[in-house]
C-alpha positions, 0 to 999 in steps of 0.5 A: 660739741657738749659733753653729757654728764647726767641722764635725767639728772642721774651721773652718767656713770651709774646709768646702764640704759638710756630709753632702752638703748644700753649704754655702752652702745650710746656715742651721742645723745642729741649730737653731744659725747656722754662723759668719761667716767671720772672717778667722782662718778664711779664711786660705788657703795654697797648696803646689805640690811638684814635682822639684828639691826645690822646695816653692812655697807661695802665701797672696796672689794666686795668678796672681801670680808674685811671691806664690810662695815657695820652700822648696828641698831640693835634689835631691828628687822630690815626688811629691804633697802632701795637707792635713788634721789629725792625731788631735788636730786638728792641722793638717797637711801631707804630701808623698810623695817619691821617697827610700827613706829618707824615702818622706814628709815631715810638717809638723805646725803649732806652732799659731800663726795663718796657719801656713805650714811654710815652713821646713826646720825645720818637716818631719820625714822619715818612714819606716815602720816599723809593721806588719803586715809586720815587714819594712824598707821601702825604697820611694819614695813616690808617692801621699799621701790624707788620711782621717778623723781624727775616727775612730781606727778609721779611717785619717788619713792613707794613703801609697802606695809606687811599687813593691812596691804597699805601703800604709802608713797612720796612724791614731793617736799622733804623726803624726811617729813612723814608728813609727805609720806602718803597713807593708801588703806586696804586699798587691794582687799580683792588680793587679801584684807590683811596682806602684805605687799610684797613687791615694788617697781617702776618700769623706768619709762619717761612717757605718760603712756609706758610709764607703769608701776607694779606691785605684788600682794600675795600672788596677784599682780597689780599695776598702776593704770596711770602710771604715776604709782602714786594718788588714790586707790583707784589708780591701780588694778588687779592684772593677774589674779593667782588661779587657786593653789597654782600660784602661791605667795610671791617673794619680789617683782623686778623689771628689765627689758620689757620683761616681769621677774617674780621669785616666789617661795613655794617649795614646788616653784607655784609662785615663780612668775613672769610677764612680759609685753606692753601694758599690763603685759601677759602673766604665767609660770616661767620656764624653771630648771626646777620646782624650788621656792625663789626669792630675790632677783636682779638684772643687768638690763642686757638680757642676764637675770640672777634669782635667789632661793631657798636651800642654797640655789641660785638660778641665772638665765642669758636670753631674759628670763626665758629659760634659766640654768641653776647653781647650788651655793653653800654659805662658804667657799668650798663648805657644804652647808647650804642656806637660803639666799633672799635677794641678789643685786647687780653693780652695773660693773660686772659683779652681781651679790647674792646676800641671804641667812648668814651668808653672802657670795659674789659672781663675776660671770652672770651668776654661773660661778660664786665666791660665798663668805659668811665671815661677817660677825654675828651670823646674821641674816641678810634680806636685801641688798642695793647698789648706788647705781640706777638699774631696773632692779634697785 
């Protein structure tokens, strides 16, 4: 009998789901033992990105202030920041930033053990330069979403801009060539000419037929009808449209369980979205404890869901996204100032991280309690946050 190390070329370790099936309820795949976790598969790192340059990374105690390290390029706004692997698998990380001149920056591993791209070495700036649209681009970038690398008719990694609503993806060669970088124009002018892309997602799907990939503009839905993410503008359609002022701007789109989270920042909640269902799924408001603007959501793909939002509250639900409770979370442990908190993300392992305005706050039981910290110099803001693990959420 074999043992199975990797999934689809993923570690084993770092894989929460097979087709569906959670992981700790896998004893064989095709008669052969998944691995044990060796401690080569389980290193875990964290990155915190935010305003002022600042790249935090964490492979040590995640509530603790001191195992938090700073990279600082100075001056930058980093909007999102997304892991996964090239074409060849190679281990990466991407963060979207707010400079025309580099709208992304890559970290491409060296393939050392327990890599971390903690060096302004390690990152290279990108700026697309691929078609379709033959034109320049000069927009900053919002929003970065991995995809499949496993298939090269499909997209590996997706970069949303926050004007113009052009797309850009890469699907093959290398990763740090703006040259493979795909420029898609004004390609969702029904959602808005110069709008920006809020939301990217695949629904980690290997079959041609379930294979989709999603994206928010305003408080539209659009999806990849093919489901490869990636080719010309004609490879996506609007599924929900917003009805007016009952839906306003989204902030992100996550997947797990068959189940669309959206987190959207109106002060009464309009922008809070849900679908579900095969396809392009059906779209509504979910069932909110309260009318708050949300922002970034995560999912430990076993039915849990933990969402951000504005004025220090945080929402969690056990039955997928069906109903929620709420928390109120100050910035420190036992203060009471309380702030917005912009993304959140899962570990695989137990630990969910929160991460927003000066601040971030740890949970270890599905978003119900938090320990929160902002003892990170320079009271910076955090907009995203991403493990070195593969779930539907990163």
């Amino acid at each position: 009998m074999g043992i199975i190390n990797r999934v689809r070329g993923i570690l084993w370790a770092r894989v929460a789901k097979v087709n569906g099936i959670a992981k700790a309820r896998i004893a064989r795949m095709d008669a052969e033992q998944p691995s044990s976790d060796s401690p080569g598969d389980t290193f875990r790192a964290a990155l915190m990105v935010g305003n002022g340059g600042y790249i935090e990374w964490n492979t040590g105690s995640l509530d603790n202030d001191d195992h938090w390290h700073r990279l600082d390029f100075s001056g930058d706004v980093y909007r999102d920041v997304t892991w996964g692997y090239d074409e060849n698998g190679t281990e990466c990380w991407l963060i979207s930033t707010n400079k025309t001149g580099r709208p992304l920056i890559v970290a491409k591993s060296d393939g050392s053990d327990n890599w971390v791209p903690s060096g302004s070495s390690n990152w290279v700036n990108i700026k697309p330069t691929g078609g379709p649209w033959p034109g320049t681009w000069n927009f900053r970038g919002y929003r970065c979403g991995r995809g499949d690398h496993t298939n090269n008719n499909r997209a590996t990694f997706m970069m949303g801009a926050m004007n113009n609503s052009i797309l850009s993806t890469y699907v093959t060669g290398g990763i740090t060539d703006s040259a493979n970088w795909s420029q898609q124009y004004r390609g969702f002018d029904s959602s808005g000419t110069n709008s920006a892309i809020y939301g990217l997602v695949w629904n980690r799907e290997s079959s041609d037929s379930d294979s989709i990939f999603a994206l928010t503009i305003g408080a539209d839905v659009w999806m990849s009808t093919n489901g490869t993410g990636s080719g010309d503008n004609g490879d996506w359609q609007m599924v929900f449209q917003s009805p007016g002022s009952s839906v306003t701007q989204m902030w992100n789109l996550q997947y797990g369980n068959d189940v669309w989270v959206g987190g959207g920042t109106n002060a009464q909640g309009k922008g809070n979205l849900t679908g579900s269902g095969a396809g392009t799924g059906s779209w509504g408001h979910f069932n909110r404890p309260a009318n708050r603007g949300m922002r970034g959501a995560a999912t430990n793909m076993s039915g849990n869901w933990v969402m951000g939002g504005n004025d220090g509250y945080i929402w969690y639900s056990a039955d997928d996204a069906a109903t929620w409770s709420e928390v109120r979370v100050p910035e420190n442990d036992g203060g009471s100032t309380y702030r917005d908190w912009y993304d959140v993300a899962y570990d695989n392992n137990e630990t969910w991280v929160a991460c927003g305005e000066r601040a971030y706050a740890v949970s270890t039981d599905n978003g119900q309690t938090w320990t929160s910290s902002n003892g990170l110099a320079g009271n910076a803001t955090y907009n995203a946050i991403a493990f070195n693990v593969t779930n539907t959420s990163q």
